[in-house]
MIKOLFI-517181 format. One record per residue (C-alpha): residue in one letter; x negated, y, z negated; chain. Coordinates in pm, whole numbers. Example, Ala and Ser with C-alpha at 12.3 -4.5 7.8 and 13.67 -1.06 7.14 Angstrom:
REM MIKOLFI-517181
<r = a, px = -1230, py = -450, pz = -780, c = A>
<r = s, px = -1367, py = -106, pz = -714, c = A>
***
This chain:
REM MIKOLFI-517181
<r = x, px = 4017, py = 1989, pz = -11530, c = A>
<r = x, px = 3787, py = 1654, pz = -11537, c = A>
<r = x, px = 3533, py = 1618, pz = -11774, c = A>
<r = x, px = 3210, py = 1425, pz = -11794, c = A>
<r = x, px = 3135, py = 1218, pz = -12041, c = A>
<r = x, px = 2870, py = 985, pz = -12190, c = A>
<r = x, px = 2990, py = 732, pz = -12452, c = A>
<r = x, px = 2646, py = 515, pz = -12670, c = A>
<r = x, px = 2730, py = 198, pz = -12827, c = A>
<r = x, px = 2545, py = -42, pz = -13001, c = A>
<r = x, px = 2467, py = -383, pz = -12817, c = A>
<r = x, px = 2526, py = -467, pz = -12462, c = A>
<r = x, px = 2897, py = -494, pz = -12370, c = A>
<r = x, px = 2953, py = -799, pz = -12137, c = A>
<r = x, px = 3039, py = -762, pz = -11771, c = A>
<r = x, px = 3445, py = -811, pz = -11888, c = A>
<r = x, px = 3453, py = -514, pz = -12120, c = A>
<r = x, px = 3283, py = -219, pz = -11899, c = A>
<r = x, px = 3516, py = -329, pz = -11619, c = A>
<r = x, px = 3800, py = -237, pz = -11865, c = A>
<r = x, px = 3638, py = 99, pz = -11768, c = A>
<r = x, px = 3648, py = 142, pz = -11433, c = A>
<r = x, px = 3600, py = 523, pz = -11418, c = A>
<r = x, px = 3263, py = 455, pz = -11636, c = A>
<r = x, px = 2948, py = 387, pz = -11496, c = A>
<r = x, px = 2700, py = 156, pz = -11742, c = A>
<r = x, px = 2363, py = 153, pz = -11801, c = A>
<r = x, px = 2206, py = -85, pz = -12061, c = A>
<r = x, px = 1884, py = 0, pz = -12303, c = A>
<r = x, px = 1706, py = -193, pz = -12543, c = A>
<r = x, px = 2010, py = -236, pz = -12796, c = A>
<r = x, px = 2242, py = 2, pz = -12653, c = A>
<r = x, px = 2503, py = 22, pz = -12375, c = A>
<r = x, px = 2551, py = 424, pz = -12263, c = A>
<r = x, px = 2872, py = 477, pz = -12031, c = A>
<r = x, px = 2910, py = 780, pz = -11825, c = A>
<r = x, px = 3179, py = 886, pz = -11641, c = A>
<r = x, px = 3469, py = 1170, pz = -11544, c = A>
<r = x, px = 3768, py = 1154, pz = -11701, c = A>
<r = x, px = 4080, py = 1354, pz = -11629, c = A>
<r = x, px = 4132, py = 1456, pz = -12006, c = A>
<r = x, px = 4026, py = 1423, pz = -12357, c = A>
<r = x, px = 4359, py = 1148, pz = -12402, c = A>
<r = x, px = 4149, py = 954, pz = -12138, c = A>
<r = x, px = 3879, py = 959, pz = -12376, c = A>
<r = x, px = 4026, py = 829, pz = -12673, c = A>
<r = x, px = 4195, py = 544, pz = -12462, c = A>
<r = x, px = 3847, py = 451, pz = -12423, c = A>
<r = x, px = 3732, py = 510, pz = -12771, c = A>
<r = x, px = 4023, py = 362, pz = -12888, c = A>
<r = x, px = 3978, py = 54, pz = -12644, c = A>
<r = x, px = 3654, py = -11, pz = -12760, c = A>
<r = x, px = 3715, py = 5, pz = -13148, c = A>
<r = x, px = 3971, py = -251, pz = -13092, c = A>
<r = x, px = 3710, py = -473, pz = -12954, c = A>
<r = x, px = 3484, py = -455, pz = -13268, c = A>
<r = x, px = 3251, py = -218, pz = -13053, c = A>
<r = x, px = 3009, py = -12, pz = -13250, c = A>
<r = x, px = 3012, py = 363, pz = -13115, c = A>
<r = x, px = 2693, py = 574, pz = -13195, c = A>
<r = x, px = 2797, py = 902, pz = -12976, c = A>
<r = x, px = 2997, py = 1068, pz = -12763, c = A>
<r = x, px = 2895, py = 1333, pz = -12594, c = A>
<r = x, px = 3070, py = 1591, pz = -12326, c = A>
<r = x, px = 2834, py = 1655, pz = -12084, c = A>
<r = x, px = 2767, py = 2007, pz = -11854, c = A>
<r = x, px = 2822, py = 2050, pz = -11497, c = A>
<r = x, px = 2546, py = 1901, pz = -11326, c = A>
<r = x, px = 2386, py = 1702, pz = -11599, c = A>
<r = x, px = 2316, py = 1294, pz = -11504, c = A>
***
C-alpha cells in the first residue's frame, strides 16, 4: 500500500539534494524546506530520513498524511 508523506526540515535544501528525492515534491518557507510525496513503504521512508541525516540535514517532522490531504 503507498503512503503519503510530508517530511519539514530546517533550511532550504539546494536543487542537488531534493533531486536525490525524486518521488518528493518540495516546497520552500521562510527557513524551512517541507517535502511531500508517496512512497511505497515505511523502508522508503527511512532511506529518505536516513539520506538526509547523512547530509547534516536538520529534520523537524515527519508526518503520514490521510487520503486526500495536500
Amino acid at each position: 500500500m503507498v503512503m503519503r508523506y510530508l517530511v519539514r526540515v530546517h533550511g532550504h535544501l539546494s536543487r542537488d539534494l531534493v533531486s536525490a528525492f525524486p518521488q518528493m515534491v518540495p516546497a520552500e518557507g521562510p527557513a524551512e524546506t517541507v517535502l511531500r510525496g508517496e512512497l511505497p513503504d515505511q523502508s522508503a521512508l527511512m532511506g529518505i530520513l536516513h539520506h538526509l541525516d547523512e547530509m547534516g540535514v536538520a529534520i523537524a517532522a515527519v508526518i503520514e498524511l490521510p487520503d486526500g490531504e495536500e
